[in-house]
N, C-alpha and C positions, 0 to 999 in steps of 0.2 A: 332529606328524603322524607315523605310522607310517610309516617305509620300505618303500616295494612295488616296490623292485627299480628297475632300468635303467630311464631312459625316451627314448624316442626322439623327443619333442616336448617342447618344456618348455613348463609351466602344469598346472592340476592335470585329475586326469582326472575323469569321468563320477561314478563310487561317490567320489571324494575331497572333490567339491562337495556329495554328498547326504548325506554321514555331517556335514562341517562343518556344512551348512545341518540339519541333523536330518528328513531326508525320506527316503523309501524311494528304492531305487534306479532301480526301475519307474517309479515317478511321477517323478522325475525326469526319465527320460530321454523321459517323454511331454509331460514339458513341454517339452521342445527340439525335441522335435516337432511341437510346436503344436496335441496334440490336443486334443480337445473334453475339456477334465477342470475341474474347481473349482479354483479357486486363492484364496487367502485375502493379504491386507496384509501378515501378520504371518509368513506362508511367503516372500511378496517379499524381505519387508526380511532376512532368515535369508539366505536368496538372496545380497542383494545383499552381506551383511557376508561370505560366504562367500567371495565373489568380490572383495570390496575397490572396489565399484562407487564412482565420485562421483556428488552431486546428479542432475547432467545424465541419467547413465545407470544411475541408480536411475529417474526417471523416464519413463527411455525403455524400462526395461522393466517396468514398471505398464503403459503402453501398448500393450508388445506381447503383454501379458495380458488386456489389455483392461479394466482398470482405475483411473477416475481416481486419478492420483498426490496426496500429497499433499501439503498447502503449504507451501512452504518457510520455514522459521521465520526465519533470517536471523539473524545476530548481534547483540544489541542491545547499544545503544552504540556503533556505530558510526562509527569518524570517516566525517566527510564530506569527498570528496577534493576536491581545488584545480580538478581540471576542471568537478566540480559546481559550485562556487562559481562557477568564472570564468563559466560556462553560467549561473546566474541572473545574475549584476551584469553581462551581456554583454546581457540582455533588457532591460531598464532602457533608455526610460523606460516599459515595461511593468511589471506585477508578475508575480514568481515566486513558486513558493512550492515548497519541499522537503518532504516531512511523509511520517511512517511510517502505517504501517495504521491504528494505535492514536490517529490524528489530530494525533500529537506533532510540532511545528514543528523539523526538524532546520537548515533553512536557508531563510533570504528576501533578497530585496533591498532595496535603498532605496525605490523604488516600492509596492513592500509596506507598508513602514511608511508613507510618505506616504500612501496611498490608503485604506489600510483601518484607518489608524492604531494596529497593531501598539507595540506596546513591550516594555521586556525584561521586563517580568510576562506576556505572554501565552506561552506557550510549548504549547498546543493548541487547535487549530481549532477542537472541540466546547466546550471550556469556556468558550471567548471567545464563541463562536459564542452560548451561552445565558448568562455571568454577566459580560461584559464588556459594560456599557450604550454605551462609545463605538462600539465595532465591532457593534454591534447597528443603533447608528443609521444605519451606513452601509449597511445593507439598503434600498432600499426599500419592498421586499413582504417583510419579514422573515417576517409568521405566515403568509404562503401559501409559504416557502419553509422555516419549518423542517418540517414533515411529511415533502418530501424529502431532507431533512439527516438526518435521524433513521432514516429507509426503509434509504438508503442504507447507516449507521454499522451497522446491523442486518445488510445484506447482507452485509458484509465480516466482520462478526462470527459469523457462521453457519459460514464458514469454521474457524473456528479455538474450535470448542463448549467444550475446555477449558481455554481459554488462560486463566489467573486473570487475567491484564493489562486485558482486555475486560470482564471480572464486575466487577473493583474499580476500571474507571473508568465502567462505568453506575450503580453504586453509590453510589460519590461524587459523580454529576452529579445522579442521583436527589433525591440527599440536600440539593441548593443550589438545583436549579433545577426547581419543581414543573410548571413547562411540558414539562421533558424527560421528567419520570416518566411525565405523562399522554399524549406522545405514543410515549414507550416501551411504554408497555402498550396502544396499538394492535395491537401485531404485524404493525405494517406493511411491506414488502419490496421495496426499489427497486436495480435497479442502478445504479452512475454511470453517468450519460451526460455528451455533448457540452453545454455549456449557456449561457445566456444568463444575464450577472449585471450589474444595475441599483444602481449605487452610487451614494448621494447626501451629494457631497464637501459639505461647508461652505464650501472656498474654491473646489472648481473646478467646482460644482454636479452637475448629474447625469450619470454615468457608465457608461459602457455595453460590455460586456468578452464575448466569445467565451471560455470557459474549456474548456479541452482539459485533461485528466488521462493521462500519462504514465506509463507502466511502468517504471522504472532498469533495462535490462538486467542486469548481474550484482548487483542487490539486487531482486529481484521483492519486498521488504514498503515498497519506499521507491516515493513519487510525486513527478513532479515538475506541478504545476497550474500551468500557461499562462496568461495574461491579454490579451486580442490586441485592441484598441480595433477598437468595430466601423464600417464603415462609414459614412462620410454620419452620424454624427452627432456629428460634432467633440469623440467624446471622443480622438484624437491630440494635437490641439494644446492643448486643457487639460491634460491630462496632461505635456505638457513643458513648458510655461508654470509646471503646477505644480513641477513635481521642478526646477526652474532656481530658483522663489522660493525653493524647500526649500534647494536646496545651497549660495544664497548669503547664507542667514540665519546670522549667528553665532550659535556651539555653543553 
């Protein structure tokens, strides 16, 4: 940057941010203003590199433009830390469940595997969810629940229109499991909610779970999915009955 002499504050001035950011000076300074002018994504983010903003306060100021921010991509591959872990195996004899946007299983607990019977071949919800016939069975109402499974993987996907990762794993699921294709070309649109899920174990019969889906504060693409035995209907004490026969079967 050009030397413009002594400065009596330090950080950069007014004309020093709109030449970095490549915006006129005027408009500039009516955007600190907060006047009634257009502002475009792609002047934000100029903005924000100008400024050296983080995540946080890149979108805090899309909002004070008055513009949904947008979604944070997150680093994939990500280790998963010792708190998360300790946080599912501390749920137990509940199931947890860790997983990215993309439905990829980053972390579960033992209860997970017992319950929904999980193994080191599943490694995403969607695909187990439509080509893995064990964890199929443990649905009850599997076909009146995948139309919401599929709503939902759409919703989160609408999010993120060019992300290849979404294209080349409906493509692939497409390709295996023709129940997903034809409810993918629905164009159906659901959010997650709170939900009610009916699992019908083989040893510890039917099961019944409050599922709450969680945000990771500093990974907004990672969830953490709660499993909470509901009420009055003794899925508690099956569930520990079961995971005590599990843990004291030999390996």
């Amino acid at each position: 940057m050009v030397a413009t002499g002594r400065r009596r504050t330090p950080g950069l001035r007014r004309e020093e941010v709109a030449a970095l950011a490549g915006v006129g000076v005027s408009w500039y300074t009516w955007l600190e203003q907060g006047r009634d002018i257009k502002v475009s994504g792609e002047v934000l983010d100029a903005i924000s590199g100008a400024l050296r903003l983080t995540g946080p306060e890149r979108t805090h100021l899309y909002l004070l433009a008055g513009l949904n921010p947008p979604r944070v991509g997150g680093v994939h591959g990500g280790a998963v830390t010792p708190e998360l872990r300790h946080l599912l195996d501390a749920w137990s004899p509940r199931p947890a469940i860790l997983r990215d946007r993309y439905r990829n299983l980053l972390a579960i607990n033992d209860a997970t595997r017992a319950v929904f019977g999980y193994d080191d071949t599943d490694y995403n919800c969607m695909i187990s969810f439509f080509t893995n016939a064990r964890y199929r069975g443990t649905y009850a109402h599997w076909a009146s629940v995948a139309p919401t499974v599929v709503a939902a993987f759409r919703a989160d996907a609408a999010h993120s229109p060019d992300d290849p990762r979404f294209r080349r794993l409906v493509d692939d699921l497409s390709a295996v499991s023709p129940e997903f294709a034809e409810l993918w070309a629905r164009h159906e649109v659901s959010p997650p909610v709170q939900a009610v899920k009916a699992v019908r174990h083989p040893e510890a019969g039917d099961l019944f779970f409050d599922m709450t889906t969680l945000t990771v504060a500093d990974r907004p693409d990672w969830y953490l999915e709660l499993y909470n035995p509901r009420p009055d209907t003794g899925t508690g004490d099956r569930l520990e009955q079961l995971l005590r026969i599990r843990l004291a079967a030999p390996a």
